[in-house]
C-alpha positions in Angstrom: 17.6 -11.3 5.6 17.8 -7.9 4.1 15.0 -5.5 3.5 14.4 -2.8 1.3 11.7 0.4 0.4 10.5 0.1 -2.9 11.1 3.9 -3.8 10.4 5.9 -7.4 13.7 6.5 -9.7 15.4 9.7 -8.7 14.5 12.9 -10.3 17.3 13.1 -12.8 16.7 9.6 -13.6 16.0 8.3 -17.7 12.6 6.9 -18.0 13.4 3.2 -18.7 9.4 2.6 -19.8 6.5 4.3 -20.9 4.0 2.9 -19.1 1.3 5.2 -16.9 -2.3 4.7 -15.7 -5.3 6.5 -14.1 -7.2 4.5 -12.1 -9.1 4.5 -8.5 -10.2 1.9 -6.1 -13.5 0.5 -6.2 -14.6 1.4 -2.4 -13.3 4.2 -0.3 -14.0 4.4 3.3 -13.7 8.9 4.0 -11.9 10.4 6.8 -13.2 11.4 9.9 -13.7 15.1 11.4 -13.8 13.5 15.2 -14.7 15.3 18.1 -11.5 14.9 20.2 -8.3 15.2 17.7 -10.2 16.5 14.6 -10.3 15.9 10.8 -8.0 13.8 9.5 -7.6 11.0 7.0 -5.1 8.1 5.9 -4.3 6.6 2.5 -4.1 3.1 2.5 -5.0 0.6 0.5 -6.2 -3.4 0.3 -7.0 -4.3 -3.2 -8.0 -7.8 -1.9 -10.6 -6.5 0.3 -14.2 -7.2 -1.5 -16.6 -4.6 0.1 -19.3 -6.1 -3.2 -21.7 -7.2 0.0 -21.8 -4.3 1.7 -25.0 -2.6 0.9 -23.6 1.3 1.0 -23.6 3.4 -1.6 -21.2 5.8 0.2 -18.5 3.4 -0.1 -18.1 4.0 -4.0 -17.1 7.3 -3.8 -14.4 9.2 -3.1 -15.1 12.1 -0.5 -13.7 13.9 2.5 -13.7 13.6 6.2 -17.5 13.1 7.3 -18.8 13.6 10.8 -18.1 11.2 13.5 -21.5 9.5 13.9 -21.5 8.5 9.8 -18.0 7.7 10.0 -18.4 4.7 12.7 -21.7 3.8 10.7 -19.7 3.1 7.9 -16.8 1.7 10.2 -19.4 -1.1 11.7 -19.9 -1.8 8.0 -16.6 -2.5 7.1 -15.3 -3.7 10.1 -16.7 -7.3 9.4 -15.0 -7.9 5.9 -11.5 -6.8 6.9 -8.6 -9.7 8.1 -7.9 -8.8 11.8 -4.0 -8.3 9.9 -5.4 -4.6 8.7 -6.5 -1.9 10.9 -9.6 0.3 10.1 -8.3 3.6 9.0 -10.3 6.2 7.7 -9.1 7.4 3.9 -8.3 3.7 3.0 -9.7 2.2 0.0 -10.5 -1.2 -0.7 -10.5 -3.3 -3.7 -9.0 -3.6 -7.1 -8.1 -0.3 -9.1 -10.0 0.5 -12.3 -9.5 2.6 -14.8 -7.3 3.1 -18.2 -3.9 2.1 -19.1 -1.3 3.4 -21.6 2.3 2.5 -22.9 4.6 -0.1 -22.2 5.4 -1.2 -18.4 8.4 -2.4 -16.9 8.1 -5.9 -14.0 7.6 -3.4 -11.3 6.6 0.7 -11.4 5.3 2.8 -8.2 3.9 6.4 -8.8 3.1 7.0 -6.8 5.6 5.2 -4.9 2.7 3.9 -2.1 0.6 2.3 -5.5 3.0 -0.9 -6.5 2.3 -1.9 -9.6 4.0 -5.6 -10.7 3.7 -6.8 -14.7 1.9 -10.2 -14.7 5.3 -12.4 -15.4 6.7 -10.3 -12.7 3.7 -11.7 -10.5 3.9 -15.4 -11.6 7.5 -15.6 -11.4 7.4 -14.3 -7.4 4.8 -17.1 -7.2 7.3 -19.7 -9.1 9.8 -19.1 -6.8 7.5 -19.4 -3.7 8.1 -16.0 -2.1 5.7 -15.7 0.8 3.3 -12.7 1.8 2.7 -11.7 -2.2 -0.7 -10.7 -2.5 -1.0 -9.2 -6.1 -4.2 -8.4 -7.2 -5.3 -7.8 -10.7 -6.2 -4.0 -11.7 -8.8 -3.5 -13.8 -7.9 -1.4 -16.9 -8.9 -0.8 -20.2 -5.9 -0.4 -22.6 -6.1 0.7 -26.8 -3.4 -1.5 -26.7 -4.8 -5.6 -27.3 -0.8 -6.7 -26.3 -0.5 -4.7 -22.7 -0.5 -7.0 -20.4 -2.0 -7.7 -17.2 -1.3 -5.5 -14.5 -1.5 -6.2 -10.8 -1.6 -4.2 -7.6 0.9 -5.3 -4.7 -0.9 -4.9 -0.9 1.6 -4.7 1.6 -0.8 -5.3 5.2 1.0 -3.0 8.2 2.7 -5.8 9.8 5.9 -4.1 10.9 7.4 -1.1 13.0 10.2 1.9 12.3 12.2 2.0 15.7 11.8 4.2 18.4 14.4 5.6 18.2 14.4 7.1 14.5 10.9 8.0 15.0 11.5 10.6 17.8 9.4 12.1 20.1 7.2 13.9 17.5 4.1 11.6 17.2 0.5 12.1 18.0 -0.7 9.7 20.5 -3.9 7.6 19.0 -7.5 8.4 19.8 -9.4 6.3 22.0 -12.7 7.7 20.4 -12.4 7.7 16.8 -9.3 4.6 16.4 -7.1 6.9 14.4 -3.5 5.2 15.2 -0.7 6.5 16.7 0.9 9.3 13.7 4.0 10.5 13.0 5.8 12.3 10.6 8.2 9.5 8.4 12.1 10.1 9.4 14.3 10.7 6.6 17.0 8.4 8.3 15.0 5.2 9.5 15.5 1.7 10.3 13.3 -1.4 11.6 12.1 -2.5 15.0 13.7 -5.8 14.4 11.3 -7.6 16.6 8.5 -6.1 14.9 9.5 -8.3 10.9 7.4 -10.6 10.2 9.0 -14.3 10.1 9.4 -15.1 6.6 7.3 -12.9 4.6 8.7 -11.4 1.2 6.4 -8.0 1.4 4.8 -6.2 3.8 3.9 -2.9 4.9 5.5 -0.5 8.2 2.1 0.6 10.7 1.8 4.2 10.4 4.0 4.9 7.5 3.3 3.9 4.0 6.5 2.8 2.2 6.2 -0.7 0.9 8.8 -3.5 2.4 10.5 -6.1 0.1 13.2 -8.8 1.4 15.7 -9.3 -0.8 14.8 -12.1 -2.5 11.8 -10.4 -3.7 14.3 -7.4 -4.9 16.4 -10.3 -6.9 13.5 -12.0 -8.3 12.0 -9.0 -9.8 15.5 -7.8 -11.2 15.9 -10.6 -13.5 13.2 -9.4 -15.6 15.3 -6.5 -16.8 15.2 -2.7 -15.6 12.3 -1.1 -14.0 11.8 2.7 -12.8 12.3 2.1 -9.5 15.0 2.4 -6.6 15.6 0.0 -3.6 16.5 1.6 -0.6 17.4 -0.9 2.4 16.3 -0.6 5.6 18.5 -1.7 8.4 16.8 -3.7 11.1 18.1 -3.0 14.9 17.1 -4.1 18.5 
């Protein structure tokens, strides 16, 4: 199987749709300014996660880096509504985007290119086929147009690794008081652990690193609903 980054259309690139929206999570959990390797912060996201239960009202805003004693009060909160497949990380939001919408959108958009946005036949047809590991969840945004249609966010959970070897010796061990992972700056040349691929699934995310991971089915399923402002760029996979 062959896998691929879902990238943005290059610069010099015609606009195929018109499409664009402004829109935030529902829940943000801030960075941390930790004692031992300082302020810093992440961007993931999990639009599936539902933080509705957790009492906080801290969680519905978007700030910066907080001290460390607030930080793992808020990660204790958290902690217990999260799969064990995603890692806490402070800067990541949680839940479904909402917001406004305008113009037309093609099967598949990403800007930026770490927010995958999928039309809602582009969603069902992925289903139709039975790719695996497609967790598309519905954004919530108001449109002046009654004919746009649904539009759904595309999680990708960390499951994978860049090799060693394109990765380098530039990384920043991880801290062992605050939980901020192992970080690195992403290689322009890289390639997959090939152990690290997760058996079967069509999408999934690389641990550290944001770009999003499609196999190639999921690349030819989306392709027969016509163009789309986006690039695939494979990633080889080596031992």
């Amino acid at each position: 199987m062959r896998y691929f980054e879902i990238r943005d259309p290059a610069e010099d690139a015609e606009s195929q749709w018109s499409g664009a929206y402004r829109a935030t999570h529902r829940w943000h959990l801030p960075g941390v300014d930790c004692p031992k390797c300082g302020s810093w912060a992440g961007m993931a996201a999990y639009p599936s996660v539902d933080l509705s239960r957790v009492d906080e009202p801290v969680l519905a805003k978007v700030t910066g880096p907080t001290n460390f004693a607030e930080y793992m009060r808020l990660v204790s909160l958290v902690r217990p509504c999260l799969p064990s497949a995603i890692p806490i990380k402070g800067g990541s939001f949680f839940g479904p985007m909402v917001g406004t919408a305008r113009g037309s959108f093609g099967p598949i958009s990403c800007d930026p290119p770490w927010e995958v946005v999928l039309r809602e036949d582009a969603v069902e047809l992925l289903k139709a086929e039975g790719l695996n590991g497609v967790i598309a969840v519905r954004m919530e945004l108001k449109s002046r147009r009654s004919t746009t249609p649904a539009l759904y966010e595309l999680e990708s959970r960390p499951l994978a690794k860049l090799h060693p070897d394109c990765i380098g010796e530039w990384t920043t061990p991880p801290c062992d008081v605050c939980g901020r992972p192992e970080m690195f700056d992403l290689p322009p040349k890289r390639w997959l652990l090939r152990s690290s691929i997760p058996e079967g699934l069509d999408v999934f995310g690389i641990e550290g690193a944001n770009p999003r991971v499609v196999s190639e089915r999921f690349v030819e399923v989306i392709q027969r609903l016509g163009p789309a402002d986006v690039t695939y760029r494979e990633l080889p996979a080596a031992d």
